[in-house]
C-alpha positions as CSV (number, residue, x, y, z in Angstrom):
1,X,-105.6,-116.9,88.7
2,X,-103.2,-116.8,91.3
3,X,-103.0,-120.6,91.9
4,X,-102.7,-121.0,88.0
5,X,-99.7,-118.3,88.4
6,X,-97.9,-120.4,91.3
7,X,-98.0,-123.4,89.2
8,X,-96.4,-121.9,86.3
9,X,-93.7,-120.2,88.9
10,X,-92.8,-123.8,90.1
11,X,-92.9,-125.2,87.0
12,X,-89.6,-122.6,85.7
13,X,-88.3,-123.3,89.2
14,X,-88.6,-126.9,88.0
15,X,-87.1,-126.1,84.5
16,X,-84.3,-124.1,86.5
17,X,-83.3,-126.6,89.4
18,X,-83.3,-129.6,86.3
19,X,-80.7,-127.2,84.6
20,X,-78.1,-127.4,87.3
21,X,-78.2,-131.3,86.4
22,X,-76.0,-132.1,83.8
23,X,-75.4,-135.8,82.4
24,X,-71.5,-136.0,82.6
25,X,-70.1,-138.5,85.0
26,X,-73.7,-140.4,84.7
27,X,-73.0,-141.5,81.1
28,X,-70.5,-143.6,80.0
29,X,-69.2,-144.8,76.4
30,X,-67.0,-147.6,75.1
31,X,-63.9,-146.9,73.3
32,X,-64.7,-146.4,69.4
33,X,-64.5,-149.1,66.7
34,X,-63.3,-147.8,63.7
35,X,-62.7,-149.1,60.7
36,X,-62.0,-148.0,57.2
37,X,-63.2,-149.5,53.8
38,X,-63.4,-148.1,50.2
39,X,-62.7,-144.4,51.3
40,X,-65.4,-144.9,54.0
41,X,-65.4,-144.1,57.6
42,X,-67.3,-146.2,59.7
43,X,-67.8,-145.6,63.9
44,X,-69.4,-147.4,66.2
45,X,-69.4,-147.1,69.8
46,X,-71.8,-148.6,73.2
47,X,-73.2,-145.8,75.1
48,X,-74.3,-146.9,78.6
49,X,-77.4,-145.0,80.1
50,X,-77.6,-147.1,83.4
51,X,-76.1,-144.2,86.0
52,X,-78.5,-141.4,84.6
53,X,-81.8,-140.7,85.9
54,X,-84.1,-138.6,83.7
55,X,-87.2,-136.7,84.6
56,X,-90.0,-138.2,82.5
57,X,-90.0,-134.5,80.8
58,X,-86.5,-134.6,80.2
59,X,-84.7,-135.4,76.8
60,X,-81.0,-135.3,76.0
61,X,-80.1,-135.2,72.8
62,X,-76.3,-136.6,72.2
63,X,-75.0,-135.3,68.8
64,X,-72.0,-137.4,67.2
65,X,-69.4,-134.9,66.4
66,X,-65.8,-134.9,64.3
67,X,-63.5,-132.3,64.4
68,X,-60.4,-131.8,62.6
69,X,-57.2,-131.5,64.6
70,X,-56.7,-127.7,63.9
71,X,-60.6,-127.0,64.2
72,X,-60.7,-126.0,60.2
73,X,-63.3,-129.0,59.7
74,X,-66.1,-130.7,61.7
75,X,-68.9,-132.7,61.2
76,X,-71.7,-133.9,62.4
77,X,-74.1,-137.1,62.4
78,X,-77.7,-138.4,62.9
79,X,-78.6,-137.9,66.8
80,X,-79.1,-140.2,69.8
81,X,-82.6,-138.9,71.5
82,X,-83.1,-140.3,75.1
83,X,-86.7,-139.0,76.8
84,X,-88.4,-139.3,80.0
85,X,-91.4,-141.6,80.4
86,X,-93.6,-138.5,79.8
87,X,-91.7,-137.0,77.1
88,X,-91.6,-140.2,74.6
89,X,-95.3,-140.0,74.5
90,X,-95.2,-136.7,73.7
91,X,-92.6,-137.0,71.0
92,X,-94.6,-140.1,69.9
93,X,-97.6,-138.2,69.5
94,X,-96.2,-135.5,67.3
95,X,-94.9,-137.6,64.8
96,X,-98.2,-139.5,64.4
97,X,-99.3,-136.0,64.1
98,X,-96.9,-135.1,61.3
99,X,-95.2,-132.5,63.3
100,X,-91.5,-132.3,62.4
101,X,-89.3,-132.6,65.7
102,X,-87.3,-129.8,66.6
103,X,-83.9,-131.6,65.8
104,X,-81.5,-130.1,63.2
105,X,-81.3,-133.6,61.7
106,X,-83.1,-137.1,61.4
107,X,-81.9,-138.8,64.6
108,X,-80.8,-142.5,63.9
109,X,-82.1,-143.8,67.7
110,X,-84.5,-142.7,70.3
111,X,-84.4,-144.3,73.6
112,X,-86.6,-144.0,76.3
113,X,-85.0,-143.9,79.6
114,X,-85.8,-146.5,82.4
115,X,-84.6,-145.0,85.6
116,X,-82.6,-147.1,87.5
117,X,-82.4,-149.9,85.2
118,X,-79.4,-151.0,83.1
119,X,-79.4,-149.8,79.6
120,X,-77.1,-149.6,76.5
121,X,-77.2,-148.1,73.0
122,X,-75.3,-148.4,69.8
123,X,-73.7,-144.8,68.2
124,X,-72.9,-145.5,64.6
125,X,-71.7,-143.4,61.9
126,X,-70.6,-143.5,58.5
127,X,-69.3,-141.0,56.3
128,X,-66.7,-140.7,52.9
129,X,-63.2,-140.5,54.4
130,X,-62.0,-137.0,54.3
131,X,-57.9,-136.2,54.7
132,X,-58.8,-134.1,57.4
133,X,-60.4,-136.7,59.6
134,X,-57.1,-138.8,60.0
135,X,-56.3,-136.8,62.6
136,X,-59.9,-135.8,63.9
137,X,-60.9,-135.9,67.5
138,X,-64.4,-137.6,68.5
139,X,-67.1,-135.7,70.8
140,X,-70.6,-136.6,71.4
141,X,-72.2,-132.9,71.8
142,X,-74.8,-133.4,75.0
143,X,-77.9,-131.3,74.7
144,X,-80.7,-131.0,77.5
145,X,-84.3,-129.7,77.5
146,X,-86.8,-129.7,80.2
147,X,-90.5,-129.6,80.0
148,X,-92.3,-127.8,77.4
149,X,-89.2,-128.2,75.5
150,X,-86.9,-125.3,76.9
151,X,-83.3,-125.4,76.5
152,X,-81.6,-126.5,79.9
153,X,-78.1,-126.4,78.4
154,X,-75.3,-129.0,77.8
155,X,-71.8,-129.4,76.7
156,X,-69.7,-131.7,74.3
157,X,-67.9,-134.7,75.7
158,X,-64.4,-135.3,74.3
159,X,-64.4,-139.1,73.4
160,X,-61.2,-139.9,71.5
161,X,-58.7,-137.1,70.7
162,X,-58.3,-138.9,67.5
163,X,-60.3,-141.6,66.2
164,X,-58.1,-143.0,63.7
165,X,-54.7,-144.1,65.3
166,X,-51.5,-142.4,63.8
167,X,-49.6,-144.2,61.8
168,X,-46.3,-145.7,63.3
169,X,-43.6,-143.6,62.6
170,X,-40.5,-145.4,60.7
171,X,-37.9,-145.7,62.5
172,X,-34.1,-146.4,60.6
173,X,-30.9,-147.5,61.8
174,X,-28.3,-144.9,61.0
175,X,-24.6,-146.2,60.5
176,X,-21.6,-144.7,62.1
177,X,-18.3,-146.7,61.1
178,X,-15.7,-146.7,64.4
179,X,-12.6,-145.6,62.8
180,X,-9.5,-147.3,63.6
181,X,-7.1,-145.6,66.4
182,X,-4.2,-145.4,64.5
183,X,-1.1,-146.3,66.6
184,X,1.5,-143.9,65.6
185,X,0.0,-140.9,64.0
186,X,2.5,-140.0,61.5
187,X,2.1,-136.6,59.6
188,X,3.9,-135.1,57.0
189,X,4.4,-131.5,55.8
190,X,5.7,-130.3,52.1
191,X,7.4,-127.0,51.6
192,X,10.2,-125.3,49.1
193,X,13.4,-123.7,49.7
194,X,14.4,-121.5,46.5
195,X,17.9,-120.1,47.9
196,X,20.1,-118.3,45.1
197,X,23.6,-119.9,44.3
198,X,26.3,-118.3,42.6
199,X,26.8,-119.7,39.2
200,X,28.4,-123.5,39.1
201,X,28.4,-123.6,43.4
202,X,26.5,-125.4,45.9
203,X,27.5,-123.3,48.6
204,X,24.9,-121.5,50.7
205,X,25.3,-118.1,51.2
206,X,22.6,-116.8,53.7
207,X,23.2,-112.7,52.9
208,X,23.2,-113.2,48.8
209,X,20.4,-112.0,47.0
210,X,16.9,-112.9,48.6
211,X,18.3,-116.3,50.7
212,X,17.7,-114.3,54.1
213,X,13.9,-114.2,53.0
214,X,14.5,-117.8,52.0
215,X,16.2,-118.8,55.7
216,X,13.5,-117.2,57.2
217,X,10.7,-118.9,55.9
218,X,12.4,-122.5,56.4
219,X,13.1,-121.1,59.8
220,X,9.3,-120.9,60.5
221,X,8.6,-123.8,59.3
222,X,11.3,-126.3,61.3
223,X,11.0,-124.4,64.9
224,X,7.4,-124.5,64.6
225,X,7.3,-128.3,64.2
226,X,10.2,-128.8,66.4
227,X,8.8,-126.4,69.4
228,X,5.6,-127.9,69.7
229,X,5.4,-130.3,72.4
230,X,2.5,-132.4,70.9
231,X,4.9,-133.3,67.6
232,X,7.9,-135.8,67.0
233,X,10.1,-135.5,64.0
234,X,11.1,-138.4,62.5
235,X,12.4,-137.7,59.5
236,X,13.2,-134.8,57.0
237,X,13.4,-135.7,53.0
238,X,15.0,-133.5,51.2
239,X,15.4,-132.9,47.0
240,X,17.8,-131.3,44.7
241,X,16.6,-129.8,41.5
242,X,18.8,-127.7,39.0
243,X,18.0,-125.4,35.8
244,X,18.7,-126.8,32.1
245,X,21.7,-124.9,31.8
246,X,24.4,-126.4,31.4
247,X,25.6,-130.0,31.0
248,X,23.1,-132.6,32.0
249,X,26.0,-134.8,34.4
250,X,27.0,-131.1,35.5
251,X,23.7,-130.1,36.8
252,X,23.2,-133.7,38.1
253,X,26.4,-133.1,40.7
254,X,25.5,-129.6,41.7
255,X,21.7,-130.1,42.1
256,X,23.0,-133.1,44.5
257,X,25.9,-131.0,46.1
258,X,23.0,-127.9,46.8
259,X,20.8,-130.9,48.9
260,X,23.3,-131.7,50.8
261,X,24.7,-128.5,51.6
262,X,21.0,-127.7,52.4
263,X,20.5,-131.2,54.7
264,X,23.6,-129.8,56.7
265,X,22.5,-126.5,57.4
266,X,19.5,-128.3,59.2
267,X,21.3,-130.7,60.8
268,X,23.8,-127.6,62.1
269,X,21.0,-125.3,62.8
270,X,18.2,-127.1,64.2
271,X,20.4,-130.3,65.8
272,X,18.4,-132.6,63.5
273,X,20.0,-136.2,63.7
274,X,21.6,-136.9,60.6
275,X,19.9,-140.8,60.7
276,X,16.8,-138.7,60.1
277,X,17.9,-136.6,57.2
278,X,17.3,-138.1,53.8
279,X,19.0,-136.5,50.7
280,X,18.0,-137.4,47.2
281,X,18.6,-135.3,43.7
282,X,17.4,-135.3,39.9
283,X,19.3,-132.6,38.0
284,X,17.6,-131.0,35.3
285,X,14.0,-130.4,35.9
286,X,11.9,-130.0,32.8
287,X,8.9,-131.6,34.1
288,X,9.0,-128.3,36.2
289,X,9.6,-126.0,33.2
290,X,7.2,-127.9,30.9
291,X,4.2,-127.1,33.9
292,X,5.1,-123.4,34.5
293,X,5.2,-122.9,30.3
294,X,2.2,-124.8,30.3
295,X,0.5,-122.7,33.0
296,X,1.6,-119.2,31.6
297,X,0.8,-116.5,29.0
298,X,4.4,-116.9,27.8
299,X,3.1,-117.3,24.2
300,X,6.8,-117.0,21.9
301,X,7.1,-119.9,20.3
302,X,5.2,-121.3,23.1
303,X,4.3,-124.9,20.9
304,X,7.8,-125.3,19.2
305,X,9.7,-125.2,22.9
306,X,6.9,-127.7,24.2
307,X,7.4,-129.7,21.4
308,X,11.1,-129.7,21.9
309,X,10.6,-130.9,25.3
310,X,8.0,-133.3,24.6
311,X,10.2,-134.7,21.5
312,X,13.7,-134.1,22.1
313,X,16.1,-136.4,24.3
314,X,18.4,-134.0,26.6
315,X,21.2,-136.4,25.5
316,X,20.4,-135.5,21.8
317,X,20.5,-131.9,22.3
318,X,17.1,-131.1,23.9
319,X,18.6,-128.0,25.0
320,X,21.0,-126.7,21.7
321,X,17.3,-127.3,19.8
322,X,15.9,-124.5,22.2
323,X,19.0,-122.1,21.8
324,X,18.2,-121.8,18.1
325,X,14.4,-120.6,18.4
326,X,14.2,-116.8,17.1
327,X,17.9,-116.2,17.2
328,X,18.4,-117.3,20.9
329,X,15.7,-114.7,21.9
330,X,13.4,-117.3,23.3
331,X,16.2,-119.4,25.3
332,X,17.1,-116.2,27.0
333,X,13.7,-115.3,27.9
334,X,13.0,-118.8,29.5
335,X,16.7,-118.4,31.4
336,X,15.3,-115.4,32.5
337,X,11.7,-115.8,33.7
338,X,11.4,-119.9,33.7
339,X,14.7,-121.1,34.7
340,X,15.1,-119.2,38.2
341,X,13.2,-121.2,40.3
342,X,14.0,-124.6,39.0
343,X,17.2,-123.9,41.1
344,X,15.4,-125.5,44.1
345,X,15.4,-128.2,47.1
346,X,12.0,-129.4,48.2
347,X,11.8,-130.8,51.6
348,X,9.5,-132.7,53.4
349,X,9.1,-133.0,57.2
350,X,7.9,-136.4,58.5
351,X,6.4,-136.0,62.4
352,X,4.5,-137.7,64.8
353,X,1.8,-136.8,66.6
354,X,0.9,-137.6,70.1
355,X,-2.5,-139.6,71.5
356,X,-4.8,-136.2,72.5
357,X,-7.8,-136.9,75.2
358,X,-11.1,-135.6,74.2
359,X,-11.0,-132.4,75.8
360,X,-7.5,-131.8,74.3
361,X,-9.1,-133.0,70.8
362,X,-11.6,-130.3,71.3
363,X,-8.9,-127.7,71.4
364,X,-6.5,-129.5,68.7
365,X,-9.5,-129.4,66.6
366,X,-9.9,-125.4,66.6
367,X,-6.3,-125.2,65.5
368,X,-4.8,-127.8,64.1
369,X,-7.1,-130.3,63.2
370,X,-4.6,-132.3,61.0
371,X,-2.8,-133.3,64.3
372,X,-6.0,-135.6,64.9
373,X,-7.0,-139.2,63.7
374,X,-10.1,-140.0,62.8
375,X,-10.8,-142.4,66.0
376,X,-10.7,-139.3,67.9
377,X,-12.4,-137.0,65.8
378,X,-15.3,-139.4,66.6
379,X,-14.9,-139.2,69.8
380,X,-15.3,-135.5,70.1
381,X,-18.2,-135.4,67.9
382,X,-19.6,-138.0,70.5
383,X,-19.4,-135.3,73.2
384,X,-22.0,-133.0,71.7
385,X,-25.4,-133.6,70.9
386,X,-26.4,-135.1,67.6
387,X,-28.6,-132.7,66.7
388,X,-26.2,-129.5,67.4
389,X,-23.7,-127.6,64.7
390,X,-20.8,-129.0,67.2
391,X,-21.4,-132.8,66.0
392,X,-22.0,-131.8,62.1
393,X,-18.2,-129.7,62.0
394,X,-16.7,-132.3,63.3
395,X,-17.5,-134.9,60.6
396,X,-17.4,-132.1,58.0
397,X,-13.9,-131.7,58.9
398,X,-13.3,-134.7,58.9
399,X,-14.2,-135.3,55.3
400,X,-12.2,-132.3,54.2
401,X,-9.2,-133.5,56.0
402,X,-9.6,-137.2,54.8
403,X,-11.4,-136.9,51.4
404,X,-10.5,-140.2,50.3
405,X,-11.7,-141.9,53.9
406,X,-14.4,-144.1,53.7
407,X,-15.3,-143.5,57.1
408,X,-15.2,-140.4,56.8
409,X,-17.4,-139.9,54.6
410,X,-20.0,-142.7,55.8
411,X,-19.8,-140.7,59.1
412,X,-20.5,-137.1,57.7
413,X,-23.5,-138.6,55.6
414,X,-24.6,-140.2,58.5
415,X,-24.3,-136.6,60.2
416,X,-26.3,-134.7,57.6
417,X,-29.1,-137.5,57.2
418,X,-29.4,-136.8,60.9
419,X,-30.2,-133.4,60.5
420,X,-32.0,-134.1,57.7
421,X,-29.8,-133.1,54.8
422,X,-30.7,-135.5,52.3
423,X,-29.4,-134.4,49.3
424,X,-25.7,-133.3,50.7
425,X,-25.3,-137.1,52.2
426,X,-26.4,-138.6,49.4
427,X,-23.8,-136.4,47.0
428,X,-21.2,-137.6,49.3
429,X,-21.6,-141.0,49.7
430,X,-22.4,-140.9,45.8
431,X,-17.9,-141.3,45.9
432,X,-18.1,-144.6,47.5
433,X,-21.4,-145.7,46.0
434,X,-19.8,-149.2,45.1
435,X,-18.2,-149.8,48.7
436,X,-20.6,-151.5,51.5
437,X,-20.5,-149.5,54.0
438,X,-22.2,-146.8,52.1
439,X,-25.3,-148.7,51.3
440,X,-27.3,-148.6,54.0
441,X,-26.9,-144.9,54.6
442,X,-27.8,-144.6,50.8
443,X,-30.5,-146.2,51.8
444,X,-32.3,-144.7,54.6
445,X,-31.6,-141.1,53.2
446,X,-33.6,-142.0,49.6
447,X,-35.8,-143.7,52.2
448,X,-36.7,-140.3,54.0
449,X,-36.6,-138.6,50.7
450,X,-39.4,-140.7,49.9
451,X,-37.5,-142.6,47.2
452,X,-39.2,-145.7,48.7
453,X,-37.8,-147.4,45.1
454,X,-33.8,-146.5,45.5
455,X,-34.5,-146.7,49.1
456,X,-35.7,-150.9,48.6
457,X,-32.1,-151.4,46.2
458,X,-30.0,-150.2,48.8
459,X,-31.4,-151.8,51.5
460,X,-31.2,-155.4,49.7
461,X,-28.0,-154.6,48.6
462,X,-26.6,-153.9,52.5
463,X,-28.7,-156.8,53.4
464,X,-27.3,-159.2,50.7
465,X,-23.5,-158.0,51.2
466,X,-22.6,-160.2,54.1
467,X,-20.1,-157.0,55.0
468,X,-19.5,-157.0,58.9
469,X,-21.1,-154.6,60.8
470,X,-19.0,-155.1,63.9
471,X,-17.2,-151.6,63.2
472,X,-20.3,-150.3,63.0
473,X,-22.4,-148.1,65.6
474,X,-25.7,-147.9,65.0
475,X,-28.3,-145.3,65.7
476,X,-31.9,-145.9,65.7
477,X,-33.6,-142.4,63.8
478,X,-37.2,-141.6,63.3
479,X,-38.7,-141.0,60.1
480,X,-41.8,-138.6,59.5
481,X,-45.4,-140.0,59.9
């Protein structure tokens, strides 16, 4: 008894000094062949046995296993069995005896091991493809028993993080258009002086009625161009208007006299050269009463007096045909509430700009963004990352600025598509969808969309324009998978 007892304590010392022996380092397996037909996957793959040496008791069972990227799905397949000398007659044995092996399923291969000698087997799986398996990760799970089959352990060997390669990402090339430097940088500004005259003079009278509110404002306007250091101006245009009353050759004189009463006051007040000063004048201005009409309530005999204007020559009494409407009443309301500020001279200051670096475009661009061309609105928006809010305000400013730019808006388009607004670059370049240089932006943003059809006419269309690209910078983007 005790003899039987020491045998059976050596043979568990056996079993526990074989566990300590795991396979990894002694097995070794060939890169995976897969291949993919009719929805199937198929996976074969050499293992090689040679640096393993097995106990003729031992068996390793290596389990192919997939298993989805995120671990939500797995699968496994048929077996490899490799046995010791001692152990494949055993197994042999059992099935001639009928006895089902202890595997959970069929195995597709058993080997028997020949220690010390060179030996390689074939792994092969095949299964339906599954969605989840594109980007599944290949293991072969190892598990070791010892004599009289007890578990010595094991562990699963990570083959191929992903069996089936990923598919190349698309890349695009994203158009910016290099705008122009402009040379001279000239700028204009628009504004209205509505100074109050006594009746039949051109005289300005800075203390009558509200003309010291009027002074004021033009006062704001001229010292703030003329202050700035960054501005040059080159030119002020100024235009005489007058109200219908009154003779038509009348009104011509006086709304030329109140122009250039109104171009000398600059010239006095502000030392404006008068070479710069241009004065012009048009008397009467009932395009100006026909739009205020037009965009009032003023609703007494609101049709006849536009149809009067519309109808009647001012030589042919145009304005004796508006005296007679309900009694006069209606003449006397439009002298009262229309006529005021047609007595008015419109001026327009003409200035340039100077050349700003990109660090004083940065600035210029938080305050008066109008001061900057396009060429070096570009170049700020190449300071800052692509991918920050920086680089998108600059282009969307530019567009606001420049509506009718074609660079500009090929450059803000090219902006969004970067941060993957789609649908906004595509409504604007949808303005210039005829011109060129919109066509391969068109493209590549129907492209990512997934518009692969829009995407192919816009891209043949670029393609077959001939238009040079030598404005052009272009930037490689990456698509999604």
């Amino acid at each position: 008894m005790k003899r039987i007892y020491f045998v059976f304590i050596g043979l568990l010392c056996a079993c526990f000094l074989f566990a300590q022996n795991k396979y990894e380092g002694s097995i070794s397996f060939s890169e995976p062949r897969v291949t993919q037909n009719d929805n199937m996957l198929k996976l074969d793959m050499e293992v090689d046995l040679g640096g393993m040496t097995l106990a003729s008791t031992g068996m390793v069972v290596l389990t192919p296993v997939l298993t989805a990227a995120d671990g939500t799905a797995s699968r496994e397949f048929a077996p490899v069995v490799v046995t010791g000398r001692n152990r494949t007659k055993a197994l042999k044995r059992s099935l001639k005896l009928n006895h089902q092996p202890a595997f959970s399923m069929e195995p597709q291969l058993f080997v028997k091991r020949s220690n010390g000698k060179a030996q390689r087997v074939n792994v092969s799986l095949t299964a339906p493809l599954e969605k989840w398996m594109q980007n599944a990760g290949f293991s072969l799970r190892e598990e070791v028993t010892g004599c009289a089959s007890c578990k010595m352990g094991g562990k699963d060997w990570l083959v191929s993080d992903r069996i089936i390669p990923a598919p190349p990402v698309p890349s695009y090339r994203l158009a910016y258009v290099v705008p122009e430097p402009e040379p001279v940088k000239q700028r204009s500004a628009s504004f209205k002086a509505y100074f109050n005259y006594k009746v039949g003079s051109h005289i300005l009278l800075p203390d009558y009625k509200t003309n010291a509110t009027e002074f004021a404002k033009v006062d704001r306007v001229i010292s703030e161009i003329k202050n700035d250091k960054d501005l040059t101006i080159t030119e002020l245009a100024i235009e005489g208007y007058a109200s219908p009353e009154g003779t038509f050759i009348s009104n011509m004189t006086l709304s030329k006299n109140r122009a250039y009463s109104f171009a000398s006051y600059l010239e006095k007040t502000y030392g404006i050269s008068n070479d710069r000063i241009k004065v012009s004048w048009f008397g009467e201005d009932w395009d100006g009463l026909k739009d205020a009409i037009l965009a009032s309530d003023f609703k007494q005999d609101r049709e006849k007096v536009l149809d009067i204007i519309d109808n009647v020559d001012i030589m042919a009494g145009r304005e004796s045909k508006l005296m007679e409407l309900s009694g006069g009443t209606t003449y006397r309301m439009l002298l009262e509430q229309f006529f005021p500020p047609l007595r008015r001279n419109e001026y327009r200051v003409a200035y340039v700009a100077r050349a700003f670096n990109v660090e004083e475009a940065k600035q210029i661009l938080k305050t008066k963004p109008g001061l900057l061309s396009l060429n070096e609105m570009y170049m700020v928006a190449g300071s800052f990352p692509s991918d920050s809010r920086e680089f998108r305000e600059v282009f969307d400013i530019a567009a606001r600025l420049y509506p009718d730019s074609e660079v500009a808006i090929v450059n803000s388009a090219a902006a969004d598509i970067e941060n993957k607004n789609y649908t906004a670059a595509i409504e604007r370049l949808k303005k210039i969808e005829d011109k060129p240089y919109a066509w391969n932006n068109l493209a590549v943003a129907y492209s990512l969309m997934g518009n692969k059809e829009k995407a192919d006419v816009y891209f043949k269309k670029w393609a077959d324009s001939g238009a040079n690209d030598g404005k052009i910078s272009w930037k490689v983007i990456q698509g999604d998978n």
